[in-house]
N, C-alpha and C positions, 0 to 999 in steps of 0.2 A: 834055903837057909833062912831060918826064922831072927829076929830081932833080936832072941834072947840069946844067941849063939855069939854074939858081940858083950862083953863085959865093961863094966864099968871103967878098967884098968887100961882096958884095948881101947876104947872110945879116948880118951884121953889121950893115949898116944896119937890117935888117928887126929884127931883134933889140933895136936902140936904139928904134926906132919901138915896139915891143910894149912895153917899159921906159916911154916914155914915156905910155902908155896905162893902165897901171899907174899912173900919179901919182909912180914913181920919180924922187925929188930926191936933188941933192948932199948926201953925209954919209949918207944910207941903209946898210942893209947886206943886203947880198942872199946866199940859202945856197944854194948849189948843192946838189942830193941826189942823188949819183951812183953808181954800180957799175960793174964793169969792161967793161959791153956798152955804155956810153953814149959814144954817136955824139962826136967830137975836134970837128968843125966846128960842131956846137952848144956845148960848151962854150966853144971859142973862141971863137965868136962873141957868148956870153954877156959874158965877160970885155973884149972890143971893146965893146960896148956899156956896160958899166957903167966903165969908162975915160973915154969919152966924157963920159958924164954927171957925172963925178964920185963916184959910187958905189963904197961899198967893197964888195970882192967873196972869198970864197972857198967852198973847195969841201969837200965832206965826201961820201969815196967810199968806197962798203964793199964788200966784196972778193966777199962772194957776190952773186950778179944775182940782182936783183928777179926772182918772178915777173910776167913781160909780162900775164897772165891775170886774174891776179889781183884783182878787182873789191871783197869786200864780207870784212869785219872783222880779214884779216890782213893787205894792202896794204904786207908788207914789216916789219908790226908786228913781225915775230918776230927780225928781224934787227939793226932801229935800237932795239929797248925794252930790247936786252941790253946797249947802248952808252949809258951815262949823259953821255958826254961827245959825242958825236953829237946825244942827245936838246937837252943845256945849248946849242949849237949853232945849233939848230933853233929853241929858242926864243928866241933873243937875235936872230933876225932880222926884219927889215920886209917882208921877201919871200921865199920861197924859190919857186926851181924844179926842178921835178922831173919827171926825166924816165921815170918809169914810173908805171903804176895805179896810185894808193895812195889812193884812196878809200876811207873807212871803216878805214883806219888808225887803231890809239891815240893813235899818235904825233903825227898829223897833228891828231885831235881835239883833242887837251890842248893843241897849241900855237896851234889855233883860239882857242879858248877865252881866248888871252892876247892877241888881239890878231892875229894871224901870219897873213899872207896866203900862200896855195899859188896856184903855176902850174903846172901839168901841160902838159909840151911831149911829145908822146908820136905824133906827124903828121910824113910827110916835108918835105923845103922848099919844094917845089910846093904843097904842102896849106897850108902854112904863109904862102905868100904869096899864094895866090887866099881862104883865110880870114879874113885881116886882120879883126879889126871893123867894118865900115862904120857912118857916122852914123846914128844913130839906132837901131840892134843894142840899145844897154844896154836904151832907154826900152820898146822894142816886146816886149822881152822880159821885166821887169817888167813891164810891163802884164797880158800874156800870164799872167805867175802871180799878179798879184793879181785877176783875173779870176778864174781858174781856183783863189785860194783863197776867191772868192765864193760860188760853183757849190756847188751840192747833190748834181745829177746829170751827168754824162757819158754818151751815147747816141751811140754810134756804130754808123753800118750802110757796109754795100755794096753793090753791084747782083750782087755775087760767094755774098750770102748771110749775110753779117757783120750780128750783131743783137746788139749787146752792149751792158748797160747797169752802172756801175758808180756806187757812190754815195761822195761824198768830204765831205770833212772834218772827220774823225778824226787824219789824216795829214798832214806835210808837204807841202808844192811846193816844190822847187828849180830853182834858173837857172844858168843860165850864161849871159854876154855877150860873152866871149873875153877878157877882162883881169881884174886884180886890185886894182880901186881902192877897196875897202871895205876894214877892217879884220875882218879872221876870214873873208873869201871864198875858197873854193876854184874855181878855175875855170881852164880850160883853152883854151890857143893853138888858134884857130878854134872853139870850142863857141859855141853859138846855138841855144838850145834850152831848153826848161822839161821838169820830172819833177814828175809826181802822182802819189802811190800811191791807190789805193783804200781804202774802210773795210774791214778784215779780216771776210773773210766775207761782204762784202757788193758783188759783184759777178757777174750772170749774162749768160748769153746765150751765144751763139754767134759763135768767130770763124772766117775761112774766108782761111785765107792761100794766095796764088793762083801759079803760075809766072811769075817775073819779080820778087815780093815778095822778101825780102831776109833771109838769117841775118847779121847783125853782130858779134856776140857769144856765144859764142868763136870762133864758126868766121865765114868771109868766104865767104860764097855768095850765088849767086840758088836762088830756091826751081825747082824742076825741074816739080814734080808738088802739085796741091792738098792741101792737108791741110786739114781740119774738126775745132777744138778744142770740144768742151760745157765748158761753165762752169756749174758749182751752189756757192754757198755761199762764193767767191772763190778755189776751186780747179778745177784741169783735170779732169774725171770721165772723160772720153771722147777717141782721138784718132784718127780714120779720115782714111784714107788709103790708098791702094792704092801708093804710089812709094816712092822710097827716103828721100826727108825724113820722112815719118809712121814709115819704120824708125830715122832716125837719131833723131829726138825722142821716141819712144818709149825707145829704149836709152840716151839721155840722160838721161832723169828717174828711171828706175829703176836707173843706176844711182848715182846719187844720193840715191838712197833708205836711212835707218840701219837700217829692217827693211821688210816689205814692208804694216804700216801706217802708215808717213811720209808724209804729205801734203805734205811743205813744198818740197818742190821744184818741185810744181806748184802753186803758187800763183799768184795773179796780183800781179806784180810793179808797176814805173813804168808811166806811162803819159802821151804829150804828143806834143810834135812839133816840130822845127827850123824855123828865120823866116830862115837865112843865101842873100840870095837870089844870090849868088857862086858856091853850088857847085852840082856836076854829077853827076849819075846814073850817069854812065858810069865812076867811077873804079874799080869791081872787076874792068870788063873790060879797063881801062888796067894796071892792078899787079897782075898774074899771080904777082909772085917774092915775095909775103911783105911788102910794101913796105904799112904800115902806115897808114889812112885812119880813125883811128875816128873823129875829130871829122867827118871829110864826112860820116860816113853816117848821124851825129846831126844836122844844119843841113839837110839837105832841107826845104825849109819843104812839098811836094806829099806828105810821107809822113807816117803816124800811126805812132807808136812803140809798139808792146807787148809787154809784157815781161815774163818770169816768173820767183818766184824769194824772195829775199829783200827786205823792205820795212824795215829797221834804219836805212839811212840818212834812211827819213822819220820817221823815231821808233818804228818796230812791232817785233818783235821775233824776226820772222824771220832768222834765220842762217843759211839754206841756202847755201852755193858755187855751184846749180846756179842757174846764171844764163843766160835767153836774152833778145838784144836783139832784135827782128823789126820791121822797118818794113814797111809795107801802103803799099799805093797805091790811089788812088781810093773814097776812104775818105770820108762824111761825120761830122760831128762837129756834135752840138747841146749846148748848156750849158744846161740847167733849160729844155729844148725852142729856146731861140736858137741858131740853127746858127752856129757860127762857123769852119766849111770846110766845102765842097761838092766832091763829086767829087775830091778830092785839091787843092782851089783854096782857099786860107786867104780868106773874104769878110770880114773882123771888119778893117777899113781899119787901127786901129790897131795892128795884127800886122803890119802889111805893109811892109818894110823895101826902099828903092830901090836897085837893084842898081850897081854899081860899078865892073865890069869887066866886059871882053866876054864869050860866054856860053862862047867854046870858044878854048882857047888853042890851042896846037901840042904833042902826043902826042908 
């Protein structure tokens, strides 16, 4: 299903529906956060939707574009922390959306902190309408992190050679359930998915990410060729590989590196898995031109997420940029020895979310 198979009229609607998933009432006020690369039929159709509902609506657009990339502590801070009336804005609203990473923004923090809910709409409208929330999305995914802020340990292996054990709770868990019904929630159009970091320093083992595994972030790839990561200490020691991914991740983290004793780019970062059971495997080899999936490739509920980097948004105080997202497949996962996925198949029933739509639309 291509982009254009979604109309202007349906966007609209879909956009009122996400509004209403939010708890947006009449008399609200919603902030657009916008720059000059942000897509006309999204905001239009923001504005159609909060018409509808009665919502007061405006927009607050700043002339330099966001970095897309952008993931951990400056998410655009640099551009809105210099605008005090942008900031006053920001905070005088019940919801803003926003349409680029800004994760780990200042901005966004301080206006958390008062209340302010973020939506990050950052998915094409294909993505955006097979992601919808389905019932029961919020519960299973809570669950999932109050579970997972139970856990002591996390054990994951594979039949691929993945023997990795990491110990938690020092650190945050974060969720996403694809709406913004809390008050101070960030969360993002189609997200379905939980993030744990590990205790600093306290993660080893081996991971063995295989061809057909997945770069996410920054780059959109299938892995080509195996790579074997050693883990001592909660950082990466070792990266073997003989193909061209063990050359591009190797030239990733070093240069990332502020001398060549910075450990913090190879750190071990989040780590979880998506429960969205709507979405589809296939969409890297669907969007060839650039066409933007990050929330699909976070709701895989068959893939384990790991990821290296900076841990600041769980509270730790890693600041590295060098951020990579990698989902695995075929991956077990046991919590203080209870498996709760096998083979890339989530068995923990209350993780398991009933699917909503058919499993293949028209490409």
């Amino acid at each position: 299903m291509s982009a254009e198979n979604v109309t202007l009229a349906e966007l609209g609607f879909m956009f009122k529906e996400e509004l209403e998933l939010c708890q947006v009432k009449a008399g609200d006020q919603v902030v657009l956060i916008t720059d000059m690369n942000t897509r006309t039929d999204y905001v239009q159709a923001s504005y159609a939707a909060a018409d509808a509902l009665g919502v007061k609506i405006f927009e607050v657009r700043i002339g330099t574009p966001f970095n897309p990339n952008m993931i951990a502590s400056e998410g655009g801070g640099d551009t809105l922390s210099s605008l005090p009336g942008a900031i006053q804005a920001i905070e005088s609203a019940d919801l803003c959306l926003v349409f680029h990473v800004s994760l780990g923004a200042p901005w966004m923090q301080a206006a958390r902190k008062k209340g302010v809910r973020f939506l990050l709409i950052i998915d094409g409208p294909d993505e955006l309408k097979r992601l919808m929330s389905p019932p029961g999305m919020k519960e299973a995914v809570k669950y999932a992190t109050a579970l997972t802020n139970r856990t002591k340990e996390m054990h994951v292996t594979s039949a691929a050679g993945t023997d990795f054990r990491a110990r938690l709770g020092q650190l945050d868990t974060v969720c996403q359930w694809g709406y913004c019904d809390e008050p101070g929630h960030v969360d993002t159009w189609g997200g379905a998915h939980f993030s744990t970091w590990a205790n600093p320093g306290e993660s080893e083992g081996v991971i063995v990410l295989e061809p057909g595994d997945c770069w996410i972030f920054p780059y959109v790839r299938y892995f080509e060729s195996r790579v074997d990561l050693t883990i001592e200490g909660g950082f990466i020691r070792k990266i073997e590989g003989t193909g061209v991914d063990a050359r591009i991740m190797d030239q990733f983290f070093k240069g990332h590196q502020t001398d060549p004793d910075d450990l913090t780019p190879y750190a071990v970062s989040h780590l979880g898995w998506g429960l969205n059971p709507n979405s589809l495997l296939d969409q890297m080899i669907l969007h060839t031109d650039g066409h933007r999936i990050a929330s699909h490739t976070r709701a895989w509920p068959e893939a384990f997420l790991f990821s290296t980097g900076p841990d600041d948004q769980g509270g730790g105080q890693n600041r590295t940029p060098a951020h990579l997202d990698l989902p695995m497949f075929n991956c077990s996962v046991a919590y203080d020895g209870t498996p709760v996925m096998v083979n890339g198949k989530i068995v923990d029933p209350k993780m398991i979310v009933k699917q909503t739509q058919q499993k293949r639309l028209s490409a």
